[in-house]
N, C-alpha and C positions, 0 to 999 in steps of 0.2 A: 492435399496440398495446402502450405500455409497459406495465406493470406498475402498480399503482396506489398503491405505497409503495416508489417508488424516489427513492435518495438525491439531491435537485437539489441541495444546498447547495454548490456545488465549495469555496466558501473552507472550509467546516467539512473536508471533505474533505481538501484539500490538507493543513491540519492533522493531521488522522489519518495521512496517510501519510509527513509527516513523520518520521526514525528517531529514536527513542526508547530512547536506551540503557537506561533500567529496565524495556525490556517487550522490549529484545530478548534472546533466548535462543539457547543453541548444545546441538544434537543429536550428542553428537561432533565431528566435523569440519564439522558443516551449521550456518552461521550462518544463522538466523531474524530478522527484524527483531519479529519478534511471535511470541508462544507458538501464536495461533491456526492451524490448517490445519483445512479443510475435511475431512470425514470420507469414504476411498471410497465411493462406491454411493450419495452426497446430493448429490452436484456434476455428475456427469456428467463430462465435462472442462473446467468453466465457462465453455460457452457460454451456457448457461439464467441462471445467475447475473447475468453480469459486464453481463447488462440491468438490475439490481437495484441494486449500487454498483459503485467499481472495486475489485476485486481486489486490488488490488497494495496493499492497507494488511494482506491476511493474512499469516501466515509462510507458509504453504503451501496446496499442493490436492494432493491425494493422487485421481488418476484413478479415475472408474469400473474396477473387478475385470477384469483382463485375461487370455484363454486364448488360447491358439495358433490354435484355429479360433472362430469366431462362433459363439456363443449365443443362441435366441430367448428363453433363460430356462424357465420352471416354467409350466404350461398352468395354466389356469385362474386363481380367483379368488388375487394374488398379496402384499395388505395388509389389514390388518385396526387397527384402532383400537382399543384398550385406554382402560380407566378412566388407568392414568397413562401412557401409550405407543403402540406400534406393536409389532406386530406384521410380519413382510416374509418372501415367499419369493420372491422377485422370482428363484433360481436362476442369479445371475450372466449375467445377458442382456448381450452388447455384441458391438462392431465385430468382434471379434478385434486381434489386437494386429501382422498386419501394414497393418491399415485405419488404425488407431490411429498407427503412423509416417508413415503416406503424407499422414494429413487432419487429425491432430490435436492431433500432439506439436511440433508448429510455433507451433498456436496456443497454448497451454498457454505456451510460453517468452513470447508476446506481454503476457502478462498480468502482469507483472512481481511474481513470487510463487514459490515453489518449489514445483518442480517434484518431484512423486512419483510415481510411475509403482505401481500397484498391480496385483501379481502372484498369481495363480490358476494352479490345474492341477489332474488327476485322478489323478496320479501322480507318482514321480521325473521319466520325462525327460521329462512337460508341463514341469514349472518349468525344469529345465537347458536346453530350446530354447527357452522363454519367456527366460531370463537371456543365451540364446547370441544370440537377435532382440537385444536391446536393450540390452549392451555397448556394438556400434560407436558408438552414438546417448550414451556419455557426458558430452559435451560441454552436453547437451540435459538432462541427467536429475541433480537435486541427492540422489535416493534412491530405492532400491528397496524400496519396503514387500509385503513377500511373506505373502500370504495363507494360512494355516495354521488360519483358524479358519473359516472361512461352515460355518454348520450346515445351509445351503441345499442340497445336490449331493449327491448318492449315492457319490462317489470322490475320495480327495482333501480337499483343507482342512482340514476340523476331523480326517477319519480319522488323518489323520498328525498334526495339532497337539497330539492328545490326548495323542502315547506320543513321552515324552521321548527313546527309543531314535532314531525317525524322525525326529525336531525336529535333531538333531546331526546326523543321518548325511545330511539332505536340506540345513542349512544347509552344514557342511561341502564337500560338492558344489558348490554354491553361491558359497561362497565362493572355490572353485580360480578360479572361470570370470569372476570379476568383482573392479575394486577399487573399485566403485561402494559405497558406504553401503548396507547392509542391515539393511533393519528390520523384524524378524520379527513381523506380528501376530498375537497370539494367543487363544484361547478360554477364556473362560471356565468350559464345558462339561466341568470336569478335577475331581477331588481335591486335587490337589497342584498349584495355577498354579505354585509356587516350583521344583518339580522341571522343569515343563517353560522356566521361563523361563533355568534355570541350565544347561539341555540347548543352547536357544538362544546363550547365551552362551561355552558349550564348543565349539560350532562353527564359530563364528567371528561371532555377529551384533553390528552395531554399536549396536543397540537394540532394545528393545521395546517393540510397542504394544499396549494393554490398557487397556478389555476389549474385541471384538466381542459381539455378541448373546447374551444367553443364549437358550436352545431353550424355546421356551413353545407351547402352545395356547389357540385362542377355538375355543367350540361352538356351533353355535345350534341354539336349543333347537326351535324349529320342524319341519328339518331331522332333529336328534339326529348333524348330521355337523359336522366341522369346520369351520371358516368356509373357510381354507385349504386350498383341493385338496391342497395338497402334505402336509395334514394338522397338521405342524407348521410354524413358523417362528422365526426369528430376533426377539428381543424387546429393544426400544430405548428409551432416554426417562428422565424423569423418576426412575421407579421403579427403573433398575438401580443411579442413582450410589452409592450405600452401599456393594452390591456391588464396584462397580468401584473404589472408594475402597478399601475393606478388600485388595483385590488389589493395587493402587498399592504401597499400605504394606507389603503384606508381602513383595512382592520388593523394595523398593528398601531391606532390609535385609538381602539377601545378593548382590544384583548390584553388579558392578563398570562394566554398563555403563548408557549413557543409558535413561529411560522415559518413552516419551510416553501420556499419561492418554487417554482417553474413555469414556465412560460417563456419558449423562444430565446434559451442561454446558449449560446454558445462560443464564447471567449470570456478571456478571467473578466472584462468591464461588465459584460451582463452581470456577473456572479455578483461583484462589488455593488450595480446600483440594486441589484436584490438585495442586499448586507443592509446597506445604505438605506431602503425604504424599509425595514426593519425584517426581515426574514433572516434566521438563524443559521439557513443550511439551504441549499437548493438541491434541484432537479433537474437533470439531463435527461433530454428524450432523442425528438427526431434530431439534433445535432450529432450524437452519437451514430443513427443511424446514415449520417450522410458520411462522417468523418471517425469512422468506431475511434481511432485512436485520440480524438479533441480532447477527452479527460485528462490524455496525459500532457499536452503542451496548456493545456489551464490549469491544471496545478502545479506545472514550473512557473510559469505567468503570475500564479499567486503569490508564490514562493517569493520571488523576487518584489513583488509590489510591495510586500509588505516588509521586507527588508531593508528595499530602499527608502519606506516614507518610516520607518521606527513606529509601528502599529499594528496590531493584530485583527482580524477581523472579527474577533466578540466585542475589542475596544469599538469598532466601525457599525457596528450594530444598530440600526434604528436613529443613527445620526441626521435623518433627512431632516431640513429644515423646510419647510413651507413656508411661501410667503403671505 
């Protein structure tokens, strides 16, 4: 049975995916027709979705969190609901990523939207044979978003995100083995996001994406345990966009390379002061999950904004002024 708020309108539709040079955006060398991409670990690989609208009016999907071998994920209770959020230790559950070439990177290209392939591991050479799997498949893959921050996993991701030292020496690697787009996402779970975002870019990354979750806990008081078997988890929504905002800004005034925003978007004004504080393209997550269909009234929302003000949003780019 479909869904009970899925988009029938095709003419409005057709509209929307219409290209739109004021909303379309470039990530480096990766032309976007829209800022929007879906955020890993909320899409799946848009088969759940693409029963909701079509796809193809986003700039991107960015795949469920990819490891070398399959993941059942974190045992027990794995979401929790927040006053303004989510809570998630979902532990990086999926196919593994040679299931992921055989069943589902085929379809992913079908969907007419860029294709991002998000990379996980628990060490150096997780990632270096995750990069060496998914080279040949170039032709298929518009970027590699490499995961350096899930607060989720005992090894690996945020261990190495945190220390600028690792962020270089594992992109660098990274970078020998591929000339695919590498886009380092990063944690927000640091002191200095600038030290490590400038670590990422001494290695060779062709962008940054920020924020992932920050590391929260719910208790229940019944109980006196965490709501979260895994005790903590990764914290989404509403409540982090400041956060992620204030980190937008503060590297995209010492980096020289592209940054894609997320953190807590969900209407075209998030999108704009992410533009604004200099992020090239953003990320939807849990707003999608609360509202699947918000992609599509945010990019009428864009449409429109930037029609009415005579401006495009590469023109809107990094325009924050600080006082």
């Amino acid at each position: 049975m479909k869904p009970l708020n899925v988009v029938k309108d095709n003419q409005a539709m057709d509209l929307l995916k219409a290209i739109d040079s004021n909303i379309a955006v470039k990530v480096g060398d990766v032309e976007l027709k829209s800022p929007i991409i879906l955020a890993s670990g909320t899409c799946n690989f848009g088969h759940e979705l693409s029963e909701y609208y079509d796809l193809s009016i986003l700039g991107g999907l960015s795949s469920k969190g990819l490891t070398i071998k399959p993941r059942v994920g974190n045992e027990g209770v794995r979401v929790a609901e927040t006053a303004a959020g989510m809570l998630n230790s979902v532990g990086l559950q999926n196919p593994g990523v040679d299931y992921f070439i055989e069943h589902d990177l085929d379809y992913m290209n079908t969907l007419g939207t860029g294709v991002i392939v998000n990379v996980a591991g628990h060490s150096f050479d997780d990632y270096i044979a995750m990069i060496e799997k998914l080279d040949p498949y170039k032709d298929k893959i518009d970027a590699l978003e490499v995961n350096l921050s899930c607060p989720n996993v005992k090894a690996g991701c945020m261990s190495i995100g945190s220390d600028p030292v690792q962020v270089k020496t594992i992109v660098s690697e990274l970078r020998k083995r591929t000339t695919l787009p590498l886009w380092i996402k990063l944690t927000p779970n640091v002191t200095d996001i600038k030290s490590v975002a400038l670590a990422a870019q001494e290695g060779g990354a062709d962008a940054v994406v920020m924020i992932n979750t920050l590391l929260g806990m719910a208790i229940d008081i019944r109980t006196r345990r965490p709501i979260l078997r895994n005790n903590t988890g990764g914290y989404s929504g509403p409540a982090v966009k400041p956060v992620a905002l204030r980190m937008v800004s503060e590297c995209a005034q010492v980096l020289n390379i592209p940054i894609i925003g997320c953190g807590g978007i969900s209407t075209y004004e998030d999108v704009l002061e992410f533009i604004i504080a200099g992020a090239s393209a953003v990320e939807i997550g849990t707003a999608s999950l609360v509202h699947p269909t918000c992609p599509v009234d945010i990019t009428k929302d864009l449409k429109k904004w930037c029609a009415d003000n005579n401006t495009s949003l590469t023109e809107l780019t990094g325009t924050l002024q600080l006082w």
